[in-house]
C-alpha positions as CSV (number, residue, x, y, z in Angstrom):
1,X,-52.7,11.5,53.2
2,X,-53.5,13.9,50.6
3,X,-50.8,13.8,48.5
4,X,-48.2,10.8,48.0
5,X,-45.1,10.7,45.8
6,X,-43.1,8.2,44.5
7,X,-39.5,8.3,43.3
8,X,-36.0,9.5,44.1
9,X,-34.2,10.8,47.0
10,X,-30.3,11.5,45.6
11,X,-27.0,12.8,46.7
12,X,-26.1,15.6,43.7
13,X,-23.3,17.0,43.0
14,X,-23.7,20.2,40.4
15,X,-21.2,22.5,38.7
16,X,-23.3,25.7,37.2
17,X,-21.6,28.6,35.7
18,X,-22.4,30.3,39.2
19,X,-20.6,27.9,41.4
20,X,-20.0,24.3,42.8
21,X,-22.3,21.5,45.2
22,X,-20.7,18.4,46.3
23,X,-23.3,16.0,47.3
24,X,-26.0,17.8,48.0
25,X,-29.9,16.6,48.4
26,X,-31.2,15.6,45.4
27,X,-34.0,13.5,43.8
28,X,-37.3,13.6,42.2
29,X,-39.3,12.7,45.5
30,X,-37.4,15.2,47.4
31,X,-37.8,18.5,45.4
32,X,-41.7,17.2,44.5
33,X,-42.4,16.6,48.3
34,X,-41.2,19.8,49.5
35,X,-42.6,22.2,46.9
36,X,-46.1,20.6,47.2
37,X,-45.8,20.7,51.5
38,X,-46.7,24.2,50.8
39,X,-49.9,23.0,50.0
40,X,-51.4,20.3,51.2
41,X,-50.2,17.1,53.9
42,X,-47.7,15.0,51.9
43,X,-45.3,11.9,52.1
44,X,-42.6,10.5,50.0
45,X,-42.2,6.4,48.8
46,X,-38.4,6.4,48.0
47,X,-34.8,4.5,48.6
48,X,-32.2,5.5,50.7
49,X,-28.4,4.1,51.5
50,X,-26.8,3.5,54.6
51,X,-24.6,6.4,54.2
52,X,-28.0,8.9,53.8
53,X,-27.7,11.5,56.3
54,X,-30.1,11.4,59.1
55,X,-30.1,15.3,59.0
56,X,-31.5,15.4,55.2
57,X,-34.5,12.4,56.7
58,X,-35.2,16.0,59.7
59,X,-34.9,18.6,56.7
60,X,-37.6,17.1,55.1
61,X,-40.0,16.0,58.1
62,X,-39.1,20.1,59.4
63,X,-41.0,20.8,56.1
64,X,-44.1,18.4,57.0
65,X,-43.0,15.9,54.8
66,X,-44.0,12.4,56.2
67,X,-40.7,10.1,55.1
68,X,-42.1,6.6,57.1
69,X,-42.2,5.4,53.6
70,X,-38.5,6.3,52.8
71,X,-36.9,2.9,52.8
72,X,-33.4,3.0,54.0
73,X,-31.2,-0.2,52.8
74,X,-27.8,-1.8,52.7
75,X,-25.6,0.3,50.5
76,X,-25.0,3.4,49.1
77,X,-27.4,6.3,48.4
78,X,-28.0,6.8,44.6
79,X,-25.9,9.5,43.4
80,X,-25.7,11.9,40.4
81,X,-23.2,13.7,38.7
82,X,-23.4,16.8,36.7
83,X,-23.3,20.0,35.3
84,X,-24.8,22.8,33.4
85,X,-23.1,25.4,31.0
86,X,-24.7,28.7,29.7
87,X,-27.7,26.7,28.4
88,X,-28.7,26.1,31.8
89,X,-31.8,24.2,30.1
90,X,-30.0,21.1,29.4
91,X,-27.9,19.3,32.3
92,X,-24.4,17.1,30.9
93,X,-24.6,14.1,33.1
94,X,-21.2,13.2,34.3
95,X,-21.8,10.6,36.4
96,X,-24.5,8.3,37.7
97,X,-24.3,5.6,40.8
98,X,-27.6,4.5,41.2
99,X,-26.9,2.1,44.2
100,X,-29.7,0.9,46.0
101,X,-32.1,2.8,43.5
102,X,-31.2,0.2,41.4
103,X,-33.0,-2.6,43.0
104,X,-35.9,0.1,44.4
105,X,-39.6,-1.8,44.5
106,X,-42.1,0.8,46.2
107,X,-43.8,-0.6,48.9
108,X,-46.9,1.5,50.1
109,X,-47.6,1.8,53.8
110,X,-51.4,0.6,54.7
111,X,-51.8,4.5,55.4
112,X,-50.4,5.8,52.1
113,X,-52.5,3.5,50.0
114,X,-55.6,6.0,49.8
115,X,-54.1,9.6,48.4
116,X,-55.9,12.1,46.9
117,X,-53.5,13.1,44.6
118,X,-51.0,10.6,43.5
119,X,-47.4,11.6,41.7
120,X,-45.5,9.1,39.7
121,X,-41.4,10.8,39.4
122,X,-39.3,9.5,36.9
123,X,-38.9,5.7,37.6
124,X,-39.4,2.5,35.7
125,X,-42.6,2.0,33.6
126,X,-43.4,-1.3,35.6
127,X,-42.8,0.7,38.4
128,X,-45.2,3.3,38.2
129,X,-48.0,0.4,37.8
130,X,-46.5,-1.8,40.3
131,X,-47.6,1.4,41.9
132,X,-50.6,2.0,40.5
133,X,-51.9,-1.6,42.1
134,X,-50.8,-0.6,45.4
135,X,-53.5,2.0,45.6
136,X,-57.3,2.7,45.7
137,X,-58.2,5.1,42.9
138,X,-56.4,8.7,43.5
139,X,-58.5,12.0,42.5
140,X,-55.7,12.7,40.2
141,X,-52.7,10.5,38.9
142,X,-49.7,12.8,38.1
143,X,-46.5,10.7,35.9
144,X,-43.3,12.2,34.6
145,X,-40.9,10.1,33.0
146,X,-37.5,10.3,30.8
147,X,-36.3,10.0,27.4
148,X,-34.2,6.3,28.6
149,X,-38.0,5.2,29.6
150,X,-38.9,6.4,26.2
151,X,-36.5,4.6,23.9
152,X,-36.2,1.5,26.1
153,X,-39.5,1.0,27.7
154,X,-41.6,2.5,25.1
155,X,-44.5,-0.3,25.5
156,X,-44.4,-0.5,28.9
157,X,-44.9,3.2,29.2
158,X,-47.2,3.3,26.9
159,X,-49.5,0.9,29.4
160,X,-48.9,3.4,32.5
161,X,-49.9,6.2,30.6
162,X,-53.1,4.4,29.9
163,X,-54.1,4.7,33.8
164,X,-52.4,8.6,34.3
165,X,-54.6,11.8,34.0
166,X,-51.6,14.6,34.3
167,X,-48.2,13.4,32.4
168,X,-45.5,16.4,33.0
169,X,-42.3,16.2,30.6
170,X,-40.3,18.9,28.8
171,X,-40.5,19.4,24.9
172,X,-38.0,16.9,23.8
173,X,-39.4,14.4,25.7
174,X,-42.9,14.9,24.1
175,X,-41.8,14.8,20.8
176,X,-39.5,11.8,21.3
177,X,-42.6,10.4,22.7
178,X,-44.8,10.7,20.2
179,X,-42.5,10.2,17.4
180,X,-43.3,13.9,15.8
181,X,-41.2,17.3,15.3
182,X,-43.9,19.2,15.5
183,X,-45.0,20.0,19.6
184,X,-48.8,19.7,18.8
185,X,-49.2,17.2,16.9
186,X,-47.2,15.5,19.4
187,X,-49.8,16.6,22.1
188,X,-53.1,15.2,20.3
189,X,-51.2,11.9,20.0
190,X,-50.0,11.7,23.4
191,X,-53.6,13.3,24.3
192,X,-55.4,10.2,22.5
193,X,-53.3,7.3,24.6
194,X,-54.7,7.9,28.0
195,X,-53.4,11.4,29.4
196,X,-56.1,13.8,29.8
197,X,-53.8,16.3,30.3
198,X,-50.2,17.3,29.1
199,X,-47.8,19.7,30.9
200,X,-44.6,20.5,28.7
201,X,-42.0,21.8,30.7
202,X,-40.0,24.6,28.5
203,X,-37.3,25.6,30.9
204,X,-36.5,29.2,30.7
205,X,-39.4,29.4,27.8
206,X,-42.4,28.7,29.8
207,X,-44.7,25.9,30.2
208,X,-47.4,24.7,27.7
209,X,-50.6,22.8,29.3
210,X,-52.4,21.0,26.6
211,X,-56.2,18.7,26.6
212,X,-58.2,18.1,24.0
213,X,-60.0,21.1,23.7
214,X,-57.6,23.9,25.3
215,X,-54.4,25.4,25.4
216,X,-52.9,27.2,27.9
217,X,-49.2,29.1,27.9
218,X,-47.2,31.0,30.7
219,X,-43.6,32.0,30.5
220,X,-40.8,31.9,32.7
221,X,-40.8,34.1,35.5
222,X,-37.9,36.4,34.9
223,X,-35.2,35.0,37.4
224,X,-31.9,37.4,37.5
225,X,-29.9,35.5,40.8
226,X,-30.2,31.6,38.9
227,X,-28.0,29.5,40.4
228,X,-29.1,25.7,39.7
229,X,-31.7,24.6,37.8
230,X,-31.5,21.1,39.2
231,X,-35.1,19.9,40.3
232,X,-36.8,22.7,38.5
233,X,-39.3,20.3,36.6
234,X,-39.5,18.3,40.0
235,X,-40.6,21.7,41.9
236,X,-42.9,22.7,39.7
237,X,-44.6,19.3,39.6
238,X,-44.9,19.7,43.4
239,X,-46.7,23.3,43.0
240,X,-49.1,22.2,40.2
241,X,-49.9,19.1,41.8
242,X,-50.2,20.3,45.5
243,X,-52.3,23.1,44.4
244,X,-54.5,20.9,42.4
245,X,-55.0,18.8,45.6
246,X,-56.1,22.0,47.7
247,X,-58.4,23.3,44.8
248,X,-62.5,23.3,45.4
249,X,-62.8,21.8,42.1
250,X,-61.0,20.4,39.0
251,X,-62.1,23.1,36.5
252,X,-59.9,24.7,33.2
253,X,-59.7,27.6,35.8
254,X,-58.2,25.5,38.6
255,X,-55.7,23.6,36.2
256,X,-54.6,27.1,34.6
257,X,-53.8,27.9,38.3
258,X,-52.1,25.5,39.1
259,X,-49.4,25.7,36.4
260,X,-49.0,29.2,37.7
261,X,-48.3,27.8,40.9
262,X,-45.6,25.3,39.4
263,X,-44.1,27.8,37.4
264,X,-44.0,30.1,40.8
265,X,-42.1,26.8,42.8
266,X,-39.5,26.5,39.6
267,X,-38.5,30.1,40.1
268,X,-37.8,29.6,43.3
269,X,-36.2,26.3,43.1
270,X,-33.6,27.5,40.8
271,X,-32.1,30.7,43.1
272,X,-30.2,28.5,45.2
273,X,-28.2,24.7,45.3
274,X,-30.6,22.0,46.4
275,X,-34.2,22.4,47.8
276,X,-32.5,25.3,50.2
277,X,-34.6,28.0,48.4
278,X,-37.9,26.2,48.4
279,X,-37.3,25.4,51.8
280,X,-37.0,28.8,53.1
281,X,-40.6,29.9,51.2
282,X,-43.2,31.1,52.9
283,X,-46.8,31.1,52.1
284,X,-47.1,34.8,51.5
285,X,-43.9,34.5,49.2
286,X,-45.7,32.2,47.2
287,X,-48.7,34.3,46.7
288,X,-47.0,36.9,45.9
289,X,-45.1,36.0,43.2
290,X,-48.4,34.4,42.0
291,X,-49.7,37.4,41.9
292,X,-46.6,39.0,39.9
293,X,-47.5,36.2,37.7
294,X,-50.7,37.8,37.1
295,X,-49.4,41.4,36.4
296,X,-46.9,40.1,34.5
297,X,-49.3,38.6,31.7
298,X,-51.8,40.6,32.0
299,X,-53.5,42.5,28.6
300,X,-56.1,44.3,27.0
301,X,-58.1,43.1,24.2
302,X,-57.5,45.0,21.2
């Protein structure tokens, strides 16, 4: 398997200025999965309810997504609740139910325990290196992780991020992180605990990638038709990471392409409710707009 993530597969329901979802599919795991199946092979580790319809489990494997580690048990699916108003950068929770996601312990599959490219979603600290364990050593460890892992599990996190190469988070998150108002600082801090790379997610600003010796910045793609923002971050995790998995080699060029490919998967992600967008992609839609990326930030010296 090249390319293995770990995380959540939700029910969301989302109000956005441009209309109303009830209970549509959600999750970390799901959005990741699908965006980097444009890529390379890849399979999901995640939780699922008894009331998880069976037609979400043949949307994802019509995408090539391989859910034999999507563990389905007694109970109800986790579920969130929310909404976005015209700062569709920032999401008001309304309502969480995580169910069996509660008591989720990822348990690899003897086939999924030797990916090239391994991606941690947003889940528990301990978690992530219960994962970790599970594992022979990936090409490339990818993590996200939240600002409720941040100010409750700061120590543990602090030990996973020790074993990551790629941690992806938005702005907040990296200054809450790292205790700092000002973004860079931030970054050489974060830099110095075990992270080789860091990806902030800026929403409709752009993405920064930041190592010890480079910065690179890309802005939004201009987006008129939004609709939900929901899984942006997740989708372009998917699109970094899955093109990083296909690249020839890990160079500064390679890692500048594949934020260009995330950013590419976000844009589409957030023209429609749900993964229905991404879903719909194909290849040559992809490359295009990567390609429009180009244009689009392309300059002359002076």
């Amino acid at each position: 398997m090249a390319i293995l993530a770990v995380g959540s597969v939700a029910l969301d329901t989302v109000r956005t200025p441009f209309g109303y979802e009830k209970e549509v599919l959600g999750g970390s795991a799901t959005y990741f999965s699908i965006a980097a199946s444009y890529f390379n092979s890849v399979g999901i580790v995640a939780v699922v309810g008894e009331d998880f319809p069976s037609a979400h489990v043949d949307f994802l494997a019509s995408r090539g997504v391989d859910t034999s580690g999507l563990q389905r048990e007694p109970g109800r699916t986790f579920r969130w609740i929310g909404e976005y108003g015209s700062d569709l950068n920032s999401a008001k929770t309304l309502d969480t139910q995580l169910n069996v996601f509660a008591d989720f312990r990822p348990r690899l599959l003897p086939d999924q325990r030797n990916p090239d490219v391994l991606f941690l979603g947003n889940i528990d600290p301990a978690l992530q290196r219960d994962v970790l364990e599970q594992v022979q050593r990936p090409r490339i460890v990818g993590c996200d992780t939240m600002n409720y892992w941040i100010g409750n599990t700061r120590e543990s996190l602090l030990k996973t991020l020790e074993k990551v190469d790629v941690l992806l988070i938005n702005d907040a998150e990296t200054k809450e992180l790292a205790g700092s108002s000002n973004l860079f600082r931030a970054a050489r801090d974060i830099l110095s605990w075990g992270p080789k790379t860091l990806v902030v997610k800026r929403g409709e600003y752009g993405v920064l990638m930041l190592t010890s010796d480079a910065v690179f910045g890309l802005p939004a793609y201009p987006v008129e038709d939004v609709s939900d923002p929901t899984g942006a971050g997740d989708s372009f995790a998917g699109g970094f990471m899955g093109y990083l998995s296909s690249a020839p080699q890990l160079d500064e060029l390679a890692y500048r392409n594949a934020v260009v490919y995330g950013s590419v998967m976000a844009s589409f992600n957030v023209c429609a409710f749900g993964p229905k967008r991404l879903a719909s992609l194909t290849r040559a839609d992809i490359d295009g707009r990567f390609e429009q990326f180009v244009r689009l930030t392309k300059f002359g010296s002076a």
